[in-house]
N, CA, C and O of each residue as an XYZ file, in Angstrom:
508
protein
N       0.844     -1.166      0.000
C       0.000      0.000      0.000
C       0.893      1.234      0.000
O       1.823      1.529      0.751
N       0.415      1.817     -0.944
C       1.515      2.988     -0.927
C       0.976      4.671      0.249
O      -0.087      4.982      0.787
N       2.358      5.343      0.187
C       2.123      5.834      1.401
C       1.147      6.864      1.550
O       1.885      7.848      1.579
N       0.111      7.253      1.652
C      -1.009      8.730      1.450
C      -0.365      9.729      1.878
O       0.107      9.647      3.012
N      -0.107     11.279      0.884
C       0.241     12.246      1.459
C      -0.584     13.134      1.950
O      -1.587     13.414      1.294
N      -0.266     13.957      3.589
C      -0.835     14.560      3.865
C      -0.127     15.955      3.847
O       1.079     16.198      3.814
N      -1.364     16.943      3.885
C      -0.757     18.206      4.023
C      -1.046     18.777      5.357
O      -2.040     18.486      6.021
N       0.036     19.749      5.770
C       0.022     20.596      6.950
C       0.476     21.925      6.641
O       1.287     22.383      5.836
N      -0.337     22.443      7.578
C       0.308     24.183      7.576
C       1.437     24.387      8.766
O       1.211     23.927      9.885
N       2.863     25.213      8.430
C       3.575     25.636      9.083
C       3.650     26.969      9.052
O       3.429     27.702      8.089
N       3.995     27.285     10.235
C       3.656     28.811     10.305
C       5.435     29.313     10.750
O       6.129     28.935     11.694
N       5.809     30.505      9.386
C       6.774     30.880      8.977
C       7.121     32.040     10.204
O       6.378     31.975     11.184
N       7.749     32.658     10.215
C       7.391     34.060     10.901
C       8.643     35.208     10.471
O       9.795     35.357     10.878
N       7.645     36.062      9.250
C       8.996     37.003      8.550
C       9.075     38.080      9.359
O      10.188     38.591      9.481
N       8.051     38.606     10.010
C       8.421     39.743     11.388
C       7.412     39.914     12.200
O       6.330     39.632     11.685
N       7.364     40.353     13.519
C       6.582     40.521     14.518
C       5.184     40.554     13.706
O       4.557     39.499     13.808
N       4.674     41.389     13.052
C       3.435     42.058     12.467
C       2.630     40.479     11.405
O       1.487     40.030     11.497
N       3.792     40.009     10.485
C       3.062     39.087      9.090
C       3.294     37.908     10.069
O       3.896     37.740     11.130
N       2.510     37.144      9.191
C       3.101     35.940      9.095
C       2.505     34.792      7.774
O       1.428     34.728      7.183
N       3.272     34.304      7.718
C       3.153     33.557      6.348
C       2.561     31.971      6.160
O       3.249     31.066      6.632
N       1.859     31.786      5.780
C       1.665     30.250      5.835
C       2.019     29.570      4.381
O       1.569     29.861      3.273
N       3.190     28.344      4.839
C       3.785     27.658      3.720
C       3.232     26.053      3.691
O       3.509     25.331      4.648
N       2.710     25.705      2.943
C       2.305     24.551      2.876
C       3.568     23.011      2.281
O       4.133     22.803      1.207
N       3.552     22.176      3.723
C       4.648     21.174      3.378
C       4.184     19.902      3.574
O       3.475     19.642      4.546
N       4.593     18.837      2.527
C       3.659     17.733      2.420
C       4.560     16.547      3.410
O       5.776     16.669      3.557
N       4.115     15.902      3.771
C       4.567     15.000      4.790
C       3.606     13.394      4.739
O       2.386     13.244      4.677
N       4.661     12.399      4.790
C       4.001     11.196      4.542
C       3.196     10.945      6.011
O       3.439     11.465      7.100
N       2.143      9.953      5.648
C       1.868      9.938      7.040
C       2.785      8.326      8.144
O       2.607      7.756      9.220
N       3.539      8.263      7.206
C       4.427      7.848      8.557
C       5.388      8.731      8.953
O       5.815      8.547     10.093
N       5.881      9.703      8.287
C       6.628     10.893      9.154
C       5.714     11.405     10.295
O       6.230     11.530     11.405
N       4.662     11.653     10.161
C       3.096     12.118     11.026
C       3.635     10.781     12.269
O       4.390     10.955     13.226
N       3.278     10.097     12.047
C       3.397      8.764     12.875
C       4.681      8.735     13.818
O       4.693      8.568     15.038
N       5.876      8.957     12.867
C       7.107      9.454     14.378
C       7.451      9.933     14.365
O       8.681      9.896     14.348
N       6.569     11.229     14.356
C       6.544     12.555     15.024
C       5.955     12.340     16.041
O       6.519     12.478     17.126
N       4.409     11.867     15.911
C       3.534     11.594     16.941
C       4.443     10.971     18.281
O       4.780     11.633     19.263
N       4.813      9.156     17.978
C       5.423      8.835     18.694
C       7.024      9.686     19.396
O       7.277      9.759     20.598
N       7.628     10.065     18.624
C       8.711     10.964     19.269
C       8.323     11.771     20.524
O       8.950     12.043     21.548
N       6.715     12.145     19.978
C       6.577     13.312     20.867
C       5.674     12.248     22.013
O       6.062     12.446     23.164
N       5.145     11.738     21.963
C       4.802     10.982     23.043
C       6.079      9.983     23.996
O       5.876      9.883     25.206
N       7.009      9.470     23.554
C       7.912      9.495     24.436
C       8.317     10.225     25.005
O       8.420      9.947     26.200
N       8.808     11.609     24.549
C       9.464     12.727     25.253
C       8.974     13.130     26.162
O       9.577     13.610     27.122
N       6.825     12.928     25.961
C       5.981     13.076     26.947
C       6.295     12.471     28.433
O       6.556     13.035     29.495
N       6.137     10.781     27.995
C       6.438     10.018     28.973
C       7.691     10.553     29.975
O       7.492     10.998     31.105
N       9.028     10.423     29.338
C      10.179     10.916     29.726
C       9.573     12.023     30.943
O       9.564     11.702     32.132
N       9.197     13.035     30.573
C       9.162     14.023     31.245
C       7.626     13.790     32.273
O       7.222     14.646     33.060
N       7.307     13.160     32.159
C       5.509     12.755     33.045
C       6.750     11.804     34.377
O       6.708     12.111     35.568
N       7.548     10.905     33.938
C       8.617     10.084     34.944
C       9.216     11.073     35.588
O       8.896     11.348     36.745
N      10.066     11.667     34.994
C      10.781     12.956     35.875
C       9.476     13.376     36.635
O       9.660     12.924     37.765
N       8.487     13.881     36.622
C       7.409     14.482     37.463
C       7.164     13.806     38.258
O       7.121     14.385     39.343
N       6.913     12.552     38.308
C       6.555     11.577     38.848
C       7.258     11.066     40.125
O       6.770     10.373     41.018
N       9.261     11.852     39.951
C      10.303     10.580     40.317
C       9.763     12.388     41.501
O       9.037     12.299     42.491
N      10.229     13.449     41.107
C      10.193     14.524     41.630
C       9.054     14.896     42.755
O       9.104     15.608     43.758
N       8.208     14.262     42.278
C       6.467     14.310     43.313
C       7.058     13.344     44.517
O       7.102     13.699     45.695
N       7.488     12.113     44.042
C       8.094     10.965     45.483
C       8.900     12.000     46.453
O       8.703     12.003     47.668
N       9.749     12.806     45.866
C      11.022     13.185     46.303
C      10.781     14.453     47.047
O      11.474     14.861     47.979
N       9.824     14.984     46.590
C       8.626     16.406     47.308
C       7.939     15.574     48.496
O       8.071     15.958     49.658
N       7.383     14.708     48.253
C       6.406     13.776     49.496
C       7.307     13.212     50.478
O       6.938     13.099     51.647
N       8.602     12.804     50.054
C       9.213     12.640     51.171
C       9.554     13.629     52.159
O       9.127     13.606     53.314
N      10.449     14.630     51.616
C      10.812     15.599     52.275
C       9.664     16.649     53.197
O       9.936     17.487     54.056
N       8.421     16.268     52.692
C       7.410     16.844     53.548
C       7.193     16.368     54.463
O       7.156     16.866     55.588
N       6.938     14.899     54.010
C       6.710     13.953     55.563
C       7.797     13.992     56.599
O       7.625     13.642     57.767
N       8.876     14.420     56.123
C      10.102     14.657     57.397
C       9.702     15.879     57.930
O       9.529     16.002     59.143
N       9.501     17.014     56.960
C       9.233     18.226     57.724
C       7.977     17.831     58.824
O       8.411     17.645     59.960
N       6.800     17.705     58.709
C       5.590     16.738     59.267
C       6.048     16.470     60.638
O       5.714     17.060     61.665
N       7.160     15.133     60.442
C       7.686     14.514     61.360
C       8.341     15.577     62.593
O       8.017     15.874     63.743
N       9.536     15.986     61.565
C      10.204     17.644     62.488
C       8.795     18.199     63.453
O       8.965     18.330     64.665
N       7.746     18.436     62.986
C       7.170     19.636     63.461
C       6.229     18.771     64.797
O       6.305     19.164     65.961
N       5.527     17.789     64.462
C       5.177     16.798     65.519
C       5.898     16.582     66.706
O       5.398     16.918     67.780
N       7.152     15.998     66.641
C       8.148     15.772     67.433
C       8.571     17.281     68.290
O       8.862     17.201     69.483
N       8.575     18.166     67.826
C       8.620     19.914     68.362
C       7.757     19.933     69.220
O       8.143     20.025     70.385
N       6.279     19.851     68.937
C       5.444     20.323     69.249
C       5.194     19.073     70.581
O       4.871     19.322     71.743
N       5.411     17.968     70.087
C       5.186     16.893     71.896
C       6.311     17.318     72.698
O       6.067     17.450     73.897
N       7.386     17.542     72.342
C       8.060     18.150     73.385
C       8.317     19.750     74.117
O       9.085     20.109     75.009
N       7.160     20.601     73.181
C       6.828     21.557     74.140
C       5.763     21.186     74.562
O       5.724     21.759     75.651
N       4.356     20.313     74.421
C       3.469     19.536     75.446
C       4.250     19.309     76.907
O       4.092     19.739     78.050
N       5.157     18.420     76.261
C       5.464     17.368     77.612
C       6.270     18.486     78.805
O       6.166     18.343     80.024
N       7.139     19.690     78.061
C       8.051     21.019     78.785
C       9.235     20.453     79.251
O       9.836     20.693     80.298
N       9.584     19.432     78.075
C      11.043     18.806     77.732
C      12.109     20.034     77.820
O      12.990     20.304     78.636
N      11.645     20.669     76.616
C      12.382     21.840     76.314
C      12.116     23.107     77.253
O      11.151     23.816     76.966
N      12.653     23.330     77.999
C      12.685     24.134     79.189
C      13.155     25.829     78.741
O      12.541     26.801     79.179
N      14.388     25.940     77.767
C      15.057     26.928     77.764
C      13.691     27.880     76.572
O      13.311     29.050     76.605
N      13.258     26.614     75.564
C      12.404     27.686     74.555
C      10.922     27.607     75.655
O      10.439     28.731     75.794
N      10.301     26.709     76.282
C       9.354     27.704     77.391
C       9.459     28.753     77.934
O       8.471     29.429     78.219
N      11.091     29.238     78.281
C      10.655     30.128     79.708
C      10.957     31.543     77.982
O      10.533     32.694     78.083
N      11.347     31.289     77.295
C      11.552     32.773     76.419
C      10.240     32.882     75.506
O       9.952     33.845     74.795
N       9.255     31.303     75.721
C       7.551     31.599     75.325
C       7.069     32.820     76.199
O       6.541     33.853     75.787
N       7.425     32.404     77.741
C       6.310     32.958     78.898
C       7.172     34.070     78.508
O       6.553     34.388     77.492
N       8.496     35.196     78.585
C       8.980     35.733     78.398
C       8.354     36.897     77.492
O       7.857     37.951     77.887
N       8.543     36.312     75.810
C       7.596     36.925     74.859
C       6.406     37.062     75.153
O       5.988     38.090     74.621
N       5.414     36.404     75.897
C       3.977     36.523     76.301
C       3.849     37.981     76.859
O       3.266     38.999     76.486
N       4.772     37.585     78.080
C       4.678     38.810     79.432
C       4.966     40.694     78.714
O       4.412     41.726     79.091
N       6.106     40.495     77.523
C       6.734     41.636     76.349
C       4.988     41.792     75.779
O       4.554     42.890     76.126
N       3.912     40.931     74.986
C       3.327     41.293     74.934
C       2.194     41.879     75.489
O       1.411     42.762     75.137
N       2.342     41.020     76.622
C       1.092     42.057     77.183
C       1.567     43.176     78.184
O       0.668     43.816     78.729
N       2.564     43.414     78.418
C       2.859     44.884     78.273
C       2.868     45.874     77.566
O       2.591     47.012     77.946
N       3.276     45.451     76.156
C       2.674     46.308     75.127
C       1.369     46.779     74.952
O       1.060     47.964     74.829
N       0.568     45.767     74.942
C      -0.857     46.010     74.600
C      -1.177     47.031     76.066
O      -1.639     48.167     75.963
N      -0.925     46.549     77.054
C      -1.249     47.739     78.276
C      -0.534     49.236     77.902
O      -1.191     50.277     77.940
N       0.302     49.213     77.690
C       0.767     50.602     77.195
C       0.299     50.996     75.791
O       0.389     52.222     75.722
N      -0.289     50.345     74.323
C      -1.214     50.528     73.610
C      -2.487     51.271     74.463
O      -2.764     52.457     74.645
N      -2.918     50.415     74.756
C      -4.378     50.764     75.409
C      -4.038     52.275     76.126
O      -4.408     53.327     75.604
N      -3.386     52.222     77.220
C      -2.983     53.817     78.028
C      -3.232     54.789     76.719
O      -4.157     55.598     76.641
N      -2.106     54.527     75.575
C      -1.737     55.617     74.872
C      -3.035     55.907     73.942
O      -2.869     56.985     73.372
N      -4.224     55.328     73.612
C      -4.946     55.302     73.283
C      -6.250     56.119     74.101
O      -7.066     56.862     73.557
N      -6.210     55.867     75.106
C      -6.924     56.728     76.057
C      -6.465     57.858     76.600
O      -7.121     58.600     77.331
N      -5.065     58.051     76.177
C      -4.672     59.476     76.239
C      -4.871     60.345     75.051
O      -5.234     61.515     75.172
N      -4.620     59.744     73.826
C      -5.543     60.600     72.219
C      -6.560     60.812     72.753
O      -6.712     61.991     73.073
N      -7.720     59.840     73.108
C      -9.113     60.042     73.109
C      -9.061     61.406     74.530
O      -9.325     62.545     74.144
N      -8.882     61.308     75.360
C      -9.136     62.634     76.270
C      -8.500     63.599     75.581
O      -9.133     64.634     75.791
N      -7.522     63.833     74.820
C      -6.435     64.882     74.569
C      -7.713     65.276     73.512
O      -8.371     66.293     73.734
N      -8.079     64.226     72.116
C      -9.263     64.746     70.958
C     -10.644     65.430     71.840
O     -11.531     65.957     71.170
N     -10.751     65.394     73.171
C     -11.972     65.630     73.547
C     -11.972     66.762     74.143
O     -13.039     67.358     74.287
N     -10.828     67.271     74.593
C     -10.345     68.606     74.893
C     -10.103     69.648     74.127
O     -10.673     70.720     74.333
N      -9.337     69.498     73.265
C      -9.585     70.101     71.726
C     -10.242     70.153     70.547
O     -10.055     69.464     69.544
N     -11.286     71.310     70.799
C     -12.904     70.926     69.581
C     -12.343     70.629     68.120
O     -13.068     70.073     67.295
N     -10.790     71.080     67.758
C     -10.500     70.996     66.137
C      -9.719     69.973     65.880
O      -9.244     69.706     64.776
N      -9.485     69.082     67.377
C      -8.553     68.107     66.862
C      -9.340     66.696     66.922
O     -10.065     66.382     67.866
N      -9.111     65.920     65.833
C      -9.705     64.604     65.148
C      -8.483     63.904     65.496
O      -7.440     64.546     65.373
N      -8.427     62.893     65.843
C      -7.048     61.732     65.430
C      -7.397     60.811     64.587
O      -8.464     60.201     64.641
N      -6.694     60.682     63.918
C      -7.096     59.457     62.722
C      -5.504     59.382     61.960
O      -4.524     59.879     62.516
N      -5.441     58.876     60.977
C      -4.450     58.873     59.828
C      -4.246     59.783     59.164
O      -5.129     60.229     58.430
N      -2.457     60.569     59.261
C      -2.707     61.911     58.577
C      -2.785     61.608     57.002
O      -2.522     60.709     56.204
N      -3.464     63.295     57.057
C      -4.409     63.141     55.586
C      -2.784     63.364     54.620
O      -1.650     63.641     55.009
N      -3.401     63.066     53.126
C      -2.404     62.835     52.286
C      -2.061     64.299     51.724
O      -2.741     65.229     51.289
N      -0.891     64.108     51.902
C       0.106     65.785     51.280
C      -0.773     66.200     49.640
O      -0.916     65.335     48.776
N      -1.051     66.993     49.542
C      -1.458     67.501     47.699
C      -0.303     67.483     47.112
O       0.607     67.708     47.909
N       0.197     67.224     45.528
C       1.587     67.136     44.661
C       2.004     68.670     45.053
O       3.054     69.152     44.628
């Protein structure tokens, strides 16, 4: 059986703006391993994804592991030195927030004393 030719369009490109369409005839077993060429190369690269996804899932499940193992031994208060700089940071914050709050109730009496003064976000400079 002899071979049927098919035609395809390739697309030329003479500059940003044209472009040209040249018509080139191709047997259809060139069609055929092309096809296959390009479906191996597929495969090829679907394996690499594949080998890369294992190699992502592992390294998560260690991180996983890492973070579990952290976290039962600040349960259990194994780790003594990162507790006391938890309660530490705690105590830093809520001192802050108490001195927030003060400074906040000192705007509000200071805005209530002065009929022209508003506090809010200063307004934006004109160019």
């Amino acid at each position: 059986m002899p071979a049927k030719k098919v035609e395809k369009k390739i697309i030329v490109k003479e500059d940003a703006a044209k472009k040209k369409f040249v018509r080139k005839s191709s047997t259809k077993e060139e069609i055929i391993n092309q096809l296959m060429q390009s479906n191996l190369a597929l495969q090829d690269k679907t394996a690499d994804m594949i080998h890369a996804m294992k190699e992502l899932t592992k390294r998560m499940d260690m991180m996983v592991a890492l973070f579990e193992e952290a976290a039962s031994q600040i349960k259990s208060g194994t780790d003594e030195p990162l507790m006391k700089k938890l309660e530490e940071l705690l105590d830093q914050n809520k001192t802050i927030a108490k001195g927030l709050i003060l400074l906040e109730k000192y705007v509000r009496e200071r805005a209530s004393a002065m009929p022209g003064f508003r506090p809010g976000p200063p307004s934006p400079e004109p160019f």
